[in-house]
C-alpha positions as CSV (number, residue, x, y, z in Angstrom):
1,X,6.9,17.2,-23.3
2,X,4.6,17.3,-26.0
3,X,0.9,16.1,-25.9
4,X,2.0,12.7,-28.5
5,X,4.7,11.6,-26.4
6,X,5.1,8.0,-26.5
7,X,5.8,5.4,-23.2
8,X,9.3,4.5,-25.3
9,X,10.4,8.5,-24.9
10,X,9.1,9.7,-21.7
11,X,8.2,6.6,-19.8
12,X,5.3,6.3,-17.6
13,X,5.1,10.3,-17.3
14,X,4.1,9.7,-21.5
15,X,0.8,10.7,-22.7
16,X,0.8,7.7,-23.6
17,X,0.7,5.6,-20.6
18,X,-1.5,8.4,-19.1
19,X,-4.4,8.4,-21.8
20,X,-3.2,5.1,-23.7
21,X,-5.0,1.5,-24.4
22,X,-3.8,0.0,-21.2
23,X,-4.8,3.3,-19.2
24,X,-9.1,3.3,-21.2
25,X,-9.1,-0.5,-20.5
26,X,-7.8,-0.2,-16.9
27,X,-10.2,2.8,-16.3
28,X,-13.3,0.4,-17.9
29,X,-12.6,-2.4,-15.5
30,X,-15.2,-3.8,-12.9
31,X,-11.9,-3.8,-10.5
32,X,-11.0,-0.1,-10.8
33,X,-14.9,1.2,-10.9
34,X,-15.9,-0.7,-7.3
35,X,-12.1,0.4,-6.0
36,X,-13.4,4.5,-7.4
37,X,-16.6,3.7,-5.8
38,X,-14.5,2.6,-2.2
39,X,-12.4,5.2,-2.2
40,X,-14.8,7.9,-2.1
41,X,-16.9,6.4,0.4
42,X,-13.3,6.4,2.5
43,X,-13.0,9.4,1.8
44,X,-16.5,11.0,2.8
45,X,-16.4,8.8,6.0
46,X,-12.9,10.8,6.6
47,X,-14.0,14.2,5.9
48,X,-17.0,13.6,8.7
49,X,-14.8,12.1,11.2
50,X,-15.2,14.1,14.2
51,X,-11.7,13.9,16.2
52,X,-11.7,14.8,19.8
53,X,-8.1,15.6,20.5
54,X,-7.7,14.5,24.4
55,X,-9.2,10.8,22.7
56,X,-5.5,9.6,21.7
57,X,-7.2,6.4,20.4
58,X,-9.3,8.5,18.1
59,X,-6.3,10.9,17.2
60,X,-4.0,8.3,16.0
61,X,-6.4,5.2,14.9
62,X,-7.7,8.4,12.6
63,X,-4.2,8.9,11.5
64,X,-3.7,5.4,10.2
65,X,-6.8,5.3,8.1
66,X,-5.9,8.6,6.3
67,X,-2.8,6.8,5.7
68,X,-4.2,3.6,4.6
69,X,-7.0,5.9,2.2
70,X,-3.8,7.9,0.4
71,X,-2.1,4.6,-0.1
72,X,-5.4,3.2,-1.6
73,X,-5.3,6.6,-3.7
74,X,-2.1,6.2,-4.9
75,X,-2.6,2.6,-6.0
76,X,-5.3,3.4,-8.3
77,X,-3.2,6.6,-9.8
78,X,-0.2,3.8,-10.4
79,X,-2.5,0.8,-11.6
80,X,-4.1,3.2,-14.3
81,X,-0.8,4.1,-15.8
82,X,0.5,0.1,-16.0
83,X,3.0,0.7,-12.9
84,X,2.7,-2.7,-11.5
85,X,5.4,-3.0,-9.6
86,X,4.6,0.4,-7.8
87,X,1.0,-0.9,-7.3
88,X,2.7,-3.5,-5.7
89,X,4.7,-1.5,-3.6
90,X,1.9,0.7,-2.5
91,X,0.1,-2.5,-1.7
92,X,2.3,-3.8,0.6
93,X,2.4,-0.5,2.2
94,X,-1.5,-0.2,2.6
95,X,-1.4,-3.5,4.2
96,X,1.5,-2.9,6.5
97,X,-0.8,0.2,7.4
98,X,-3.9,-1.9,8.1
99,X,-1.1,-4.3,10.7
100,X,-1.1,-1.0,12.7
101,X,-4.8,0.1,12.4
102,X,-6.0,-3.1,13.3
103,X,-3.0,-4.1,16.1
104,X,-4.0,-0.6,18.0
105,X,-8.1,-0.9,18.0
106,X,-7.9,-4.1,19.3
107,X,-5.2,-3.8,21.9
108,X,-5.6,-0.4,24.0
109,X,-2.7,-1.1,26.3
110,X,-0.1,-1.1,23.0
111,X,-1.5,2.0,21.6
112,X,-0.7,3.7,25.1
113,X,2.5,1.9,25.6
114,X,4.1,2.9,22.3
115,X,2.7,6.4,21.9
116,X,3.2,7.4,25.6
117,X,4.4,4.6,27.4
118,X,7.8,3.9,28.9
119,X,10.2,1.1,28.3
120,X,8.5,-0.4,31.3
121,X,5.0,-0.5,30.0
122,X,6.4,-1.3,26.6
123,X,7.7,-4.8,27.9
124,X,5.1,-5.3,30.0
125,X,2.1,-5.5,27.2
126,X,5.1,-7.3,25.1
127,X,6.2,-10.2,27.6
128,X,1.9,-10.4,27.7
129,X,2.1,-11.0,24.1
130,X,4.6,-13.5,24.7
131,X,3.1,-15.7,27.4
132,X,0.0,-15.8,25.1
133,X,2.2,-17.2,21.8
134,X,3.8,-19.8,24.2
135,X,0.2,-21.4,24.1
136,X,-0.8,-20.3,20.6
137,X,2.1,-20.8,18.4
138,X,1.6,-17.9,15.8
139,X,4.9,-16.8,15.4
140,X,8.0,-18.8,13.7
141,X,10.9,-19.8,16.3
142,X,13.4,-17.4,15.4
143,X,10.9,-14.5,15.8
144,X,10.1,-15.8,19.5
145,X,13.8,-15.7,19.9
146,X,13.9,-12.2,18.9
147,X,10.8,-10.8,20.9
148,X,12.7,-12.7,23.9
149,X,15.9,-10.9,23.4
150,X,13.9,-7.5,22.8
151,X,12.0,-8.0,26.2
152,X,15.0,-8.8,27.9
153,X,17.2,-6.7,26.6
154,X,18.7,-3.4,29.2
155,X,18.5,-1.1,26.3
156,X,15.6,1.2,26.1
157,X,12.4,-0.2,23.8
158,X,11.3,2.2,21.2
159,X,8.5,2.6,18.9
160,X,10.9,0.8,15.9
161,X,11.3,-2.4,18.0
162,X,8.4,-3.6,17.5
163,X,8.5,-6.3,14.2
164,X,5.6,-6.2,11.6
165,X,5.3,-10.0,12.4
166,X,4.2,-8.9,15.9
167,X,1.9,-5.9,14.8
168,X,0.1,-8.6,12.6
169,X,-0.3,-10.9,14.7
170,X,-2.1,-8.8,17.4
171,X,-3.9,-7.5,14.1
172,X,-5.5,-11.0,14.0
173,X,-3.9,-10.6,10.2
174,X,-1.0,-13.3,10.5
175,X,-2.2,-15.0,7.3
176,X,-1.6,-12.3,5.5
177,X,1.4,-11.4,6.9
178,X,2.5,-15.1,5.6
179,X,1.4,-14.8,2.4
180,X,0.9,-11.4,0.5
181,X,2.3,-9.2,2.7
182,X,5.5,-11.7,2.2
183,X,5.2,-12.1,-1.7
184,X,4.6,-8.7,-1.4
185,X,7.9,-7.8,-0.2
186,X,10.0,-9.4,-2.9
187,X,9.1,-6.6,-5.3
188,X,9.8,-3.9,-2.5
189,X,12.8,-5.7,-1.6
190,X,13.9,-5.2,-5.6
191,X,15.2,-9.3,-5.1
192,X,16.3,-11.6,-8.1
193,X,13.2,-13.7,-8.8
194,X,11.4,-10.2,-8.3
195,X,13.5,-8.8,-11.2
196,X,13.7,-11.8,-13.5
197,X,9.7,-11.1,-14.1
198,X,10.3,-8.4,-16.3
199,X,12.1,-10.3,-18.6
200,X,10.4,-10.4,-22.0
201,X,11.1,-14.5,-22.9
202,X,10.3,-16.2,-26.2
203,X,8.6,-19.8,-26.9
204,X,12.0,-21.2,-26.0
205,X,12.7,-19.3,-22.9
206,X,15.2,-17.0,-25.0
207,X,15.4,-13.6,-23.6
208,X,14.2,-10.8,-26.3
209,X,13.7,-7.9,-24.0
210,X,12.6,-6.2,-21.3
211,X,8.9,-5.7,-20.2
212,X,8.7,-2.0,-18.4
213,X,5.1,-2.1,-17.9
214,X,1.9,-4.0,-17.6
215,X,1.1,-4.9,-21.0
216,X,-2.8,-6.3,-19.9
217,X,-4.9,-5.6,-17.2
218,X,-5.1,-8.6,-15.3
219,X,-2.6,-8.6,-12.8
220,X,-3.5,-4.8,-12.0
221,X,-7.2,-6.5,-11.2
222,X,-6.4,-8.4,-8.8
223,X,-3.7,-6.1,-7.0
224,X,-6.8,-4.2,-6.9
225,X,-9.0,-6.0,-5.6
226,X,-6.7,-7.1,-3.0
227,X,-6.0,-3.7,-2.2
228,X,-10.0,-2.8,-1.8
229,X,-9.9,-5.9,1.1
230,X,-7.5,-4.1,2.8
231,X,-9.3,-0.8,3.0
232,X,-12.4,-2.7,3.5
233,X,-11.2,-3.4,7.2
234,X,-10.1,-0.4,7.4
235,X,-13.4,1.1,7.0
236,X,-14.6,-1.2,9.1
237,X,-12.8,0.0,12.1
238,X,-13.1,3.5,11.3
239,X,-17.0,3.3,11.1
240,X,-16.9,1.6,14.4
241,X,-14.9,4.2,15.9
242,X,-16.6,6.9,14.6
243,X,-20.6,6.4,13.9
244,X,-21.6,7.5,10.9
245,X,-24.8,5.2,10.7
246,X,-25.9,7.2,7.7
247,X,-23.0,5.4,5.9
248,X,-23.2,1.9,6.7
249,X,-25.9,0.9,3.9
250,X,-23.6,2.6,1.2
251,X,-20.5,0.8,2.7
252,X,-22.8,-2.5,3.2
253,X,-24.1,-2.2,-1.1
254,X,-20.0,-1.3,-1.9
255,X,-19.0,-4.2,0.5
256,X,-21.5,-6.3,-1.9
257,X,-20.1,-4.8,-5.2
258,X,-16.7,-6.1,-4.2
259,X,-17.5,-9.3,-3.2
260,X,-19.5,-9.6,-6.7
261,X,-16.3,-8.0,-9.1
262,X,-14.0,-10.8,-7.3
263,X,-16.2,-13.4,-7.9
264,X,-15.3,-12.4,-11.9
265,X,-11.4,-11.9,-11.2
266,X,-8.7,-13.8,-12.1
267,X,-5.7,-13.9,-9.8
268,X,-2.6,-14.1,-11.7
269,X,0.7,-15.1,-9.5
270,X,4.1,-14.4,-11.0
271,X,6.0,-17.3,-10.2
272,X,8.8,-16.2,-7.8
Protein backbone atom coordinates (compact mmCIF):
# COMPACT_ATOMS: atom_id res chain seq x y z
CA UNK A 1 0.00 0.00 0.00
CA UNK A 2 1.54 2.95 -1.40
CA UNK A 3 1.52 6.44 0.25
CA UNK A 4 -1.22 7.90 -2.80
CA UNK A 5 -3.64 5.30 -2.23
CA UNK A 6 -7.05 6.41 -2.80
CA UNK A 7 -10.50 5.59 -0.31
CA UNK A 8 -11.88 3.86 -3.82
CA UNK A 9 -8.67 1.19 -3.63
CA UNK A 10 -7.94 0.60 -0.05
CA UNK A 11 -10.97 1.87 1.81
CA UNK A 12 -10.81 3.58 5.05
CA UNK A 13 -7.15 2.06 5.65
CA UNK A 14 -6.37 4.63 2.29
CA UNK A 15 -4.09 7.48 2.74
CA UNK A 16 -6.62 9.10 1.69
CA UNK A 17 -9.17 8.79 4.30
CA UNK A 18 -6.25 8.93 6.87
CA UNK A 19 -4.71 12.40 5.62
CA UNK A 20 -7.65 13.43 3.17
CA UNK A 21 -10.15 16.63 3.08
CA UNK A 22 -12.67 15.04 5.33
CA UNK A 23 -9.83 13.80 7.80
CA UNK A 24 -7.98 18.10 7.92
CA UNK A 25 -11.56 19.32 8.29
CA UNK A 26 -12.62 16.83 10.97
CA UNK A 27 -9.17 17.38 12.80
CA UNK A 28 -10.00 21.50 12.51
CA UNK A 29 -13.38 21.17 14.14
CA UNK A 30 -14.37 22.90 17.53
CA UNK A 31 -16.10 19.21 18.23
CA UNK A 32 -12.90 17.13 17.86
CA UNK A 33 -10.46 19.88 19.56
CA UNK A 34 -12.60 20.13 23.08
CA UNK A 35 -13.25 16.03 22.59
CA UNK A 36 -8.68 16.04 22.23
CA UNK A 37 -8.75 18.34 25.01
CA UNK A 38 -11.30 15.75 27.23
CA UNK A 39 -9.60 12.95 26.50
CA UNK A 40 -6.42 13.76 27.84
CA UNK A 41 -7.69 15.22 30.92
CA UNK A 42 -9.30 11.37 31.17
CA UNK A 43 -6.54 10.24 30.63
CA UNK A 44 -4.19 12.15 33.22
CA UNK A 45 -6.93 11.69 35.85
CA UNK A 46 -6.42 7.71 35.03
CA UNK A 47 -2.81 7.57 35.14
CA UNK A 48 -3.00 9.28 38.91
CA UNK A 49 -5.68 7.04 40.08
CA UNK A 50 -4.48 5.44 42.99
CA UNK A 51 -6.21 1.84 43.24
CA UNK A 52 -6.26 0.10 46.61
CA UNK A 53 -6.95 -3.46 45.62
CA UNK A 54 -8.98 -4.82 48.86
CA UNK A 55 -11.42 -1.48 47.71
CA UNK A 56 -13.56 -3.67 45.15
CA UNK A 57 -15.58 -0.48 44.52
CA UNK A 58 -12.41 1.23 43.52
CA UNK A 59 -11.06 -1.83 41.53
CA UNK A 60 -13.82 -2.27 39.32
CA UNK A 61 -15.59 1.41 39.15
CA UNK A 62 -11.80 2.05 37.87
CA UNK A 63 -12.18 -0.62 35.36
CA UNK A 64 -15.22 0.84 33.74
CA UNK A 65 -13.77 4.29 33.26
CA UNK A 66 -10.69 2.92 31.50
CA UNK A 67 -13.15 1.26 29.48
CA UNK A 68 -15.42 4.14 28.87
CA UNK A 69 -11.80 6.45 28.08
CA UNK A 70 -10.58 3.69 25.23
CA UNK A 71 -14.06 3.77 23.84
CA UNK A 72 -13.91 7.60 23.84
CA UNK A 73 -10.33 7.01 22.12
CA UNK A 74 -11.47 4.95 19.67
CA UNK A 75 -14.30 7.19 18.54
CA UNK A 76 -12.16 9.98 17.81
CA UNK A 77 -9.56 7.54 15.78
CA UNK A 78 -12.92 6.38 13.71
CA UNK A 79 -14.64 9.93 13.37
CA UNK A 80 -11.30 11.34 11.89
CA UNK A 81 -11.28 8.82 9.16
CA UNK A 82 -15.21 9.40 8.06
CA UNK A 83 -16.23 5.90 9.79
CA UNK A 84 -19.63 7.03 10.92
CA UNK A 85 -21.19 4.09 11.43
CA UNK A 86 -18.30 2.71 13.63
CA UNK A 87 -18.38 6.11 15.56
CA UNK A 88 -21.76 5.10 16.05
CA UNK A 89 -21.07 1.82 17.24
CA UNK A 90 -18.34 2.82 19.57
CA UNK A 91 -20.88 5.36 20.91
CA UNK A 92 -23.33 3.13 21.88
CA UNK A 93 -20.76 1.15 23.49
CA UNK A 94 -19.27 4.13 25.55
CA UNK A 95 -22.71 4.74 26.73
CA UNK A 96 -23.65 1.24 27.51
CA UNK A 97 -20.31 1.60 29.60
CA UNK A 98 -21.36 4.66 31.47
CA UNK A 99 -25.12 2.35 32.39
CA UNK A 100 -22.49 0.27 34.37
CA UNK A 101 -20.28 2.99 35.83
CA UNK A 102 -23.02 5.00 36.97
CA UNK A 103 -25.54 1.78 38.03
CA UNK A 104 -22.50 0.47 40.42
CA UNK A 105 -21.37 4.08 42.19
CA UNK A 106 -24.71 4.71 43.05
CA UNK A 107 -25.90 1.31 44.22
CA UNK A 108 -23.13 -0.49 46.51
CA UNK A 109 -25.34 -3.55 47.23
CA UNK A 110 -25.41 -4.40 43.16
CA UNK A 111 -21.81 -3.98 42.77
CA UNK A 112 -21.36 -6.66 45.65
CA UNK A 113 -24.10 -8.81 44.51
CA UNK A 114 -22.92 -9.30 40.91
CA UNK A 115 -19.18 -9.39 41.44
CA UNK A 116 -19.35 -11.55 44.59
CA UNK A 117 -22.71 -12.16 45.52
CA UNK A 118 -24.86 -15.32 45.31
CA UNK A 119 -27.97 -15.94 43.46
CA UNK A 120 -29.60 -15.06 46.82
CA UNK A 121 -28.19 -11.63 47.20
CA UNK A 122 -28.57 -11.11 43.45
CA UNK A 123 -32.52 -11.38 43.82
CA UNK A 124 -32.59 -9.76 46.79
CA UNK A 125 -31.10 -6.14 45.55
CA UNK A 126 -33.33 -7.12 42.28
CA UNK A 127 -36.86 -7.82 43.81
CA UNK A 128 -35.68 -4.23 45.81
CA UNK A 129 -35.43 -2.72 42.43
CA UNK A 130 -38.71 -4.05 41.65
CA UNK A 131 -40.80 -2.98 44.55
CA UNK A 132 -39.34 0.54 43.89
CA UNK A 133 -40.63 0.51 39.84
CA UNK A 134 -44.04 -0.71 41.14
CA UNK A 135 -44.31 3.01 42.50
CA UNK A 136 -42.15 4.72 39.95
CA UNK A 137 -43.04 3.30 36.59
CA UNK A 138 -39.59 3.57 34.70
CA UNK A 139 -39.59 0.50 32.99
CA UNK A 140 -42.08 -0.64 29.92
CA UNK A 141 -44.53 -3.58 30.95
CA UNK A 142 -42.95 -6.26 29.17
CA UNK A 143 -39.60 -5.54 30.89
CA UNK A 144 -41.39 -5.73 34.38
CA UNK A 145 -42.62 -9.01 33.21
CA UNK A 146 -39.17 -10.17 32.51
CA UNK A 147 -37.33 -8.88 35.71
CA UNK A 148 -40.38 -10.81 37.46
CA UNK A 149 -39.75 -14.09 35.72
CA UNK A 150 -35.82 -13.51 36.33
CA UNK A 151 -36.42 -12.98 40.17
CA UNK A 152 -38.56 -15.82 40.30
CA UNK A 153 -37.04 -18.06 38.34
CA UNK A 154 -35.10 -21.60 40.15
CA UNK A 155 -32.24 -21.22 37.90
CA UNK A 156 -29.19 -19.58 39.11
CA UNK A 157 -28.88 -15.51 38.44
CA UNK A 158 -25.70 -14.62 36.73
CA UNK A 159 -23.87 -11.52 35.98
CA UNK A 160 -25.57 -11.71 32.09
CA UNK A 161 -29.11 -11.53 33.51
CA UNK A 162 -29.20 -8.48 34.25
CA UNK A 163 -30.85 -6.19 31.09
CA UNK A 164 -29.23 -2.88 30.07
CA UNK A 165 -32.79 -1.39 30.64
CA UNK A 166 -32.24 -2.29 34.34
CA UNK A 167 -28.49 -1.06 34.64
CA UNK A 168 -29.82 2.37 33.18
CA UNK A 169 -32.29 2.80 35.08
CA UNK A 170 -30.40 2.43 38.42
CA UNK A 171 -27.93 4.68 36.40
CA UNK A 172 -30.52 7.42 36.71
CA UNK A 173 -29.75 7.39 32.72
CA UNK A 174 -33.32 5.95 31.51
CA UNK A 175 -33.69 8.81 29.07
CA UNK A 176 -31.01 7.97 27.36
CA UNK A 177 -31.49 4.51 27.31
CA UNK A 178 -34.93 5.55 25.44
CA UNK A 179 -33.52 7.63 23.09
CA UNK A 180 -29.80 7.37 21.86
CA UNK A 181 -28.79 4.52 23.33
CA UNK A 182 -32.00 3.02 21.26
CA UNK A 183 -31.37 4.95 17.89
CA UNK A 184 -28.10 3.99 18.71
CA UNK A 185 -28.68 0.39 18.33
CA UNK A 186 -30.13 0.29 14.89
CA UNK A 187 -26.72 0.89 13.36
CA UNK A 188 -25.17 -1.86 15.79
CA UNK A 189 -27.99 -4.09 15.13
CA UNK A 190 -27.00 -3.60 11.07
CA UNK A 191 -31.30 -3.26 10.62
CA UNK A 192 -33.00 -2.16 7.31
CA UNK A 193 -33.76 1.58 7.96
CA UNK A 194 -30.07 1.54 9.41
CA UNK A 195 -28.79 0.26 6.02
CA UNK A 196 -31.08 2.15 3.66
CA UNK A 197 -28.98 5.46 4.92
CA UNK A 198 -26.13 4.71 2.83
CA UNK A 199 -27.97 4.90 -0.06
CA UNK A 200 -26.69 7.60 -2.43
CA UNK A 201 -30.41 8.98 -3.87
CA UNK A 202 -31.00 11.59 -6.51
CA UNK A 203 -33.48 14.73 -6.65
CA UNK A 204 -36.16 12.11 -7.47
CA UNK A 205 -35.34 9.57 -4.87
CA UNK A 206 -33.57 7.43 -7.69
CA UNK A 207 -30.86 5.29 -6.25
CA UNK A 208 -27.29 6.24 -7.95
CA UNK A 209 -24.98 4.67 -5.48
CA UNK A 210 -23.79 3.82 -2.43
CA UNK A 211 -22.32 6.32 0.17
CA UNK A 212 -19.30 4.32 2.18
CA UNK A 213 -18.29 7.14 4.17
CA UNK A 214 -19.12 10.53 5.76
CA UNK A 215 -18.86 12.82 3.05
CA UNK A 216 -19.10 16.19 5.63
CA UNK A 217 -18.39 16.64 8.97
CA UNK A 218 -21.53 17.32 10.62
CA UNK A 219 -22.94 14.27 11.75
CA UNK A 220 -19.38 13.26 13.07
CA UNK A 221 -19.89 16.65 15.35
CA UNK A 222 -22.47 15.84 17.01
CA UNK A 223 -21.67 11.93 17.55
CA UNK A 224 -18.95 13.76 19.19
CA UNK A 225 -20.20 15.79 21.12
CA UNK A 226 -22.54 13.33 22.43
CA UNK A 227 -19.87 11.09 23.05
CA UNK A 228 -17.81 13.94 25.22
CA UNK A 229 -21.42 14.00 27.56
CA UNK A 230 -20.97 10.62 28.16
CA UNK A 231 -17.31 10.75 29.32
CA UNK A 232 -18.18 13.88 31.01
CA UNK A 233 -20.13 11.80 33.76
CA UNK A 234 -17.76 9.49 33.67
CA UNK A 235 -15.22 11.86 34.84
CA UNK A 236 -17.41 13.04 37.10
CA UNK A 237 -17.66 9.85 39.08
CA UNK A 238 -14.16 9.03 38.82
CA UNK A 239 -13.03 12.46 40.35
CA UNK A 240 -15.41 11.80 43.13
CA UNK A 241 -14.03 8.54 43.76
CA UNK A 242 -10.63 9.36 43.50
CA UNK A 243 -9.67 13.09 44.63
CA UNK A 244 -7.56 14.70 42.44
CA UNK A 245 -8.56 18.37 43.53
CA UNK A 246 -5.70 19.65 41.45
CA UNK A 247 -7.86 18.57 38.45
CA UNK A 248 -11.22 19.85 39.01
CA UNK A 249 -10.53 23.56 37.60
CA UNK A 250 -9.10 21.93 34.30
CA UNK A 251 -12.18 19.57 34.14
CA UNK A 252 -14.52 22.57 35.40
CA UNK A 253 -12.81 25.20 32.17
CA UNK A 254 -13.19 21.69 29.65
CA UNK A 255 -16.68 21.12 31.19
CA UNK A 256 -17.25 24.96 30.00
CA UNK A 257 -15.54 24.40 26.52
CA UNK A 258 -18.04 21.71 25.76
CA UNK A 259 -20.97 23.30 26.79
CA UNK A 260 -19.76 26.42 24.58
CA UNK A 261 -18.79 24.08 21.07
CA UNK A 262 -22.54 22.51 21.49
CA UNK A 263 -24.01 25.61 21.72
CA UNK A 264 -22.48 26.00 17.80
CA UNK A 265 -23.49 22.28 16.78
CA UNK A 266 -25.89 21.16 14.66
CA UNK A 267 -27.47 17.76 15.39
CA UNK A 268 -28.20 16.02 12.29
CA UNK A 269 -30.74 12.86 12.74
CA UNK A 270 -30.88 10.34 9.89
CA UNK A 271 -34.33 9.54 9.56
CA UNK A 272 -34.79 5.86 10.58
Amino acid sequence: MTDQTSFKDAGFLSEQSRTGTLSVEMHQTPQYLVCEDLSQLGQSILNRCRIRPDDKNEVYLSLYFQRMLSHFQSILLMAERGMIHETEIMSRCLLETLFNLAAFYRHEDFLEAMTDGDTDQRREVLTRFYLKQLEIHALTEQEMDDLERMINSADEINRGDVSTAIKAEMAGLMSEYRTEYAFLSETVHCRIHSVEQDLEMDDHQIIVGIATRAEDTNRLASLLMNAADYLIDGISIILELHKQPEQLAHFEQIKRQVQKVWQNTTVKVAHR
